[in-house]
N, C-alpha and C positions, 0 to 999 in steps of 0.2 A: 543800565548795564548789569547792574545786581540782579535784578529781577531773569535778563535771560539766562544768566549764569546756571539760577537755578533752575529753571526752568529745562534747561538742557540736565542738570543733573538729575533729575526727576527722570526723564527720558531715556539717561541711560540708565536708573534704575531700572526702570519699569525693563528695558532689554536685559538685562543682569535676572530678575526675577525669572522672567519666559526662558531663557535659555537654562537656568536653572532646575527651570520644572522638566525642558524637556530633556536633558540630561539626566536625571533623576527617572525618568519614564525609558527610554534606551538603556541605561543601567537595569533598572527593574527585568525589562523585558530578555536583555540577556542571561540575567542570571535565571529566569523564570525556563528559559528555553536549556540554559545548561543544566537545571534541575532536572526536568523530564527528560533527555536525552540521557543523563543519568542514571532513569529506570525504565529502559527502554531494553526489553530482549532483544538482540537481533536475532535473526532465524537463517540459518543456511540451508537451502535444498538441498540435499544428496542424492535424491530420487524423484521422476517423472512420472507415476502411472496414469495414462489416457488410455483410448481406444483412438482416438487417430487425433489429425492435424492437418487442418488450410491454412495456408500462408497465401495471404494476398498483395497484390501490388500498391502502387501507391496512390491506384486507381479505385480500389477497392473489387477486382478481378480475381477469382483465384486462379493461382500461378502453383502452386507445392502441394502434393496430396502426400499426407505419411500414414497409415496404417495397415494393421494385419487383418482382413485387408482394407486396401485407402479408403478411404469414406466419399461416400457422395459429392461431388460437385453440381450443381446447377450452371455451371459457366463449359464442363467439359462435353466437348462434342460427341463422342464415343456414346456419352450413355442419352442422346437427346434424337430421337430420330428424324427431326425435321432438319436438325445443323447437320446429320449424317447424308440425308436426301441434300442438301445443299450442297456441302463441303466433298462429299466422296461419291455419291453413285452414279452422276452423269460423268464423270472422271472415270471412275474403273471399271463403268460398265455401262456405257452410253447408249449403245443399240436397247439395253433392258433394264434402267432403272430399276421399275418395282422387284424385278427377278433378282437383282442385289439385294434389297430390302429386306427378300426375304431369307436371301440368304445370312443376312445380317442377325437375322433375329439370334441365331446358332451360337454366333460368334460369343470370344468369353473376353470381358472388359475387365476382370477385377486384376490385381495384384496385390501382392504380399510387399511392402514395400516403400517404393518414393515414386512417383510421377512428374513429372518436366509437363507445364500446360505454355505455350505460348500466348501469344495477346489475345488470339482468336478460342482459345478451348482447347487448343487440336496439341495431343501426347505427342512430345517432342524427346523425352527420354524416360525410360523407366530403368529403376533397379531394384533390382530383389530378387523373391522368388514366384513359382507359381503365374509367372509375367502373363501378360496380355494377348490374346492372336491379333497379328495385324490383322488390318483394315479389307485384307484380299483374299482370306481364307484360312480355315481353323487348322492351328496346331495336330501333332499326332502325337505331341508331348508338351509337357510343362515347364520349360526353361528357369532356370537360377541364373542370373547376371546380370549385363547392363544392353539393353536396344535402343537403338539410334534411330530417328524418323528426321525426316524433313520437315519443312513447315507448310506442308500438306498433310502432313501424318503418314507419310510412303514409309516403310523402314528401309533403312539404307546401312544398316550395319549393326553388330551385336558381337557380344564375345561372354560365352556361360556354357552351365554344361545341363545335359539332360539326364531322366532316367524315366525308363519305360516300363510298363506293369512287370515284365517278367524279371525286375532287377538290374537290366543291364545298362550300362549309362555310358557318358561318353563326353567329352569335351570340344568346342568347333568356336572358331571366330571368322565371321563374314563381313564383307563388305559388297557393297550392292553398287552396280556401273547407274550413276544419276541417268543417261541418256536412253535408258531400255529397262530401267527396275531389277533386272538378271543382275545374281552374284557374278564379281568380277575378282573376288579373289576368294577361296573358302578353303582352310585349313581343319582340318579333321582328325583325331584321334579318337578311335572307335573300342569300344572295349571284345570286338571281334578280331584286334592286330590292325586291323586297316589303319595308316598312317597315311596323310593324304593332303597335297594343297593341290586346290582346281584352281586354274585361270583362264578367264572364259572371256568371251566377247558375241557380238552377234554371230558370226561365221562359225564360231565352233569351241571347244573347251581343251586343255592341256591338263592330263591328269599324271603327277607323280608322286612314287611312294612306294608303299608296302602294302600289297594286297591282298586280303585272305582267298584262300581258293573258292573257286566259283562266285569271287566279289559280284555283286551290282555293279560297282562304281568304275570297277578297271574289264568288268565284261571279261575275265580270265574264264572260260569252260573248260579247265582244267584241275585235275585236284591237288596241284602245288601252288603256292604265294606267292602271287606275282610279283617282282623287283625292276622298277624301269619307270619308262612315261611312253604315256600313250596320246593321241591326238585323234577329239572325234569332231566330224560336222555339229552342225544345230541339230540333225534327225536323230545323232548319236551312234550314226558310223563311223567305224575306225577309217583312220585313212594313213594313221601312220603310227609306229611305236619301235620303242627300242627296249628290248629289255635288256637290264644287267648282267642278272644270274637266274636262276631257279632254287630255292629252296623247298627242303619237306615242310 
């Protein structure tokens, strides 16, 4: 009886010592860890300087181009001409693939800015400036704002303003009918006075506003402003208009 008594208390020494030591090692350890946390700088950023940024998915895809201008993607289809030959030329221009191609060559892909890539590559939104020509033909300027594409890469809508070599610029936000590519609503202020929202459809367009004499866009051959709405077919014959007033 004697003998297991001690024998057990041997046993809890022996756990009395181990848990000792390892208490003694976890003490150690945190005060080791509070030490150097102690003399530890921390550092705060204030400032970014890069030259750009890909942010990728969770796939490892790039999805986000940010610079002045974006940087290179290997995933975007825009700068890759066999996903261009895939994804856009038998699409916009079936009868003549190669003759897109080379129309393709023209086109201008950079931008000053952010780019939206979808799963596939293909520009689903850009903002900035200096933006990109769609997929269907080159700019006659350089837009500052936000364009909206499909996930096709069609654009279907945008809202920025432009300016052209001689200075003059001008403000427009569009939106594009999904079922024909055609703007279906486009708002315009023109640094000419032209004041303007078109809505259009296949059959023909609804132009009102304010329009400088001998406009384009309201086809006035007169040398007063025209004030009213006009209604033209798809050929862009008048077929019908109301004017308000006439001013000089």
């Amino acid at each position: 009886m004697e003998n297991e008594i001690l024998k057990q208390l041997k046993e809890i020494e022996k756990r009395y010592k181990r848990m000792k030591q390892l208490f003694i090692g976890f003490v150690s350890l945190v005060f080791i860890a509070v030490f150097c946390l102690g003399f530890t700088e921390t550092y705060k950023v204030n400032l970014i300087r890069t030259k750009g940024i890909i942010i990728e998915d969770e796939n490892g895809k790039d999805r986000i181009l940010i610079g002045a201008p974006i940087p290179h993607s290997v995933d975007r289809v825009r700068t890759d001409t066999s996903l261009v030959r895939k994804y856009f030329a038998n699409d916009i221009y079936p009868k003549d693939p190669n003759k897109y191609m080379e129309w393709y060559k023209k086109y201008r892909h950079s931008a000053y800015g952010i780019v939206f890539l979808n799963d596939k590559g293909i520009d689903v939104m850009q903002l900035g400036e200096q933006l990109s020509d769609p997929n269907v033909g080159r700019r006659i300027f350089l837009p500052t704002g936000i364009l909206l594409n499909n996930n096709k890469g069609m654009e279907v809508g945008g809202f920025g303003t432009h300016t052209f070599e001689d200075g003059r610029s001008g403000v427009a936000l569009g939106l594009d009918d999904p079922g024909n590519g055609r703007e279906a609503l486009h708002a315009a202020v023109l640094s000419d006075g032209t004041r303007a929202l078109i809505l259009q459809d296949a059959n023909g367009k609804l132009v009102l506003g304010f329009g400088k004499p001998n406009s384009d866009l309201f086809k006035n051959k007169d040398s007063l402003k025209f004030v009213g709405i006009k209604y033209f077919d798809r050929k862009d014959n008048l077929l019908w208009e109301q004017k308000i007033n006439k001013t000089e």
